[in-house]
N, C-alpha and C positions, 0 to 999 in steps of 0.2 A: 758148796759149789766151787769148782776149780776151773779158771780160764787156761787153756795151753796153745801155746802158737807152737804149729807142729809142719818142718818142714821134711819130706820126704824126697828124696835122689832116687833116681838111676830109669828103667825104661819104666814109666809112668804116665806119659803122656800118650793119647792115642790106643787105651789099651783098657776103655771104659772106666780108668779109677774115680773119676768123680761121682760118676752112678750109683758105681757099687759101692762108694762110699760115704756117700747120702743113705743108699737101702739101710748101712750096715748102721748107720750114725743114729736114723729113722727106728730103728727095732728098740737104741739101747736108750732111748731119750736122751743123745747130747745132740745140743744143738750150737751153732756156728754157722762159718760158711769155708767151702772148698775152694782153690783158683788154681790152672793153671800158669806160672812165672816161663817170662822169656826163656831163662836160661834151663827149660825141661824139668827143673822140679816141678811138685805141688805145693800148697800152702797153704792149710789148714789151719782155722779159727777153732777152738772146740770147748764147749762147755757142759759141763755135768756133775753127777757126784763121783767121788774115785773111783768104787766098784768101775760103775762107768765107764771110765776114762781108761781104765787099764785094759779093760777089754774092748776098746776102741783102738786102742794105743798097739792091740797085739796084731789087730786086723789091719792097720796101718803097716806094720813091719810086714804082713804077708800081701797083699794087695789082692787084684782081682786076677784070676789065673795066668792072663799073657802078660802080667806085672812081672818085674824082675827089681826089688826095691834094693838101693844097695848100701844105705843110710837112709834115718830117721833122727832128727832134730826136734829136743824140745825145748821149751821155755813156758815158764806159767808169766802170765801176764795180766791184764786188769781184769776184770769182768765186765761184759758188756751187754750183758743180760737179753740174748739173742731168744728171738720169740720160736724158730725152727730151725733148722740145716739148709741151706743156702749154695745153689751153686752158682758160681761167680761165674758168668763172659766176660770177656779184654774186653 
């Protein structure tokens, strides 16, 4: 199991990514949690095993269709042994 804090740029907000990336999180079994940041990124919590993560990772770079992503930020970080995919409200 691989923890990744993963932050994505550009039109993302507003354009259903959280959903659809819960649906997509939901299919591959990683689980975490999604949030909207002040400053228009996302900021995704994600855990699983690699296979996983990479095809998490891919769907991340492409978003949901009226997404326009224009960077993708990652970092492995602890594990925090998240029991589902989680979408975060401010």
């Amino acid at each position: 199991m691989t923890h990744l804090n993963i932050t994505i740029k550009g039109k993302v907000q507003g354009v259903s990514f959280r959903a659809s990336t819960k649906a997509v999180a939901d299919q591959l079994g990683v689980k975490g949690s999604i949030k909207n940041e002040a400053d228009g990124s996302v900021f995704i919590e994600a855990e699983g095993d690699k296979f996983a993560l990479e095809l998490f990772l891919d769907w991340c770079n492409e978003g949901p269709e009226h997404a326009e992503v224009t960077s993708v930020e990652t970092n492995e970080g602890e594990l925090k042994n998240y029991r589902n995919f989680e979408l975060v409200k401010k």
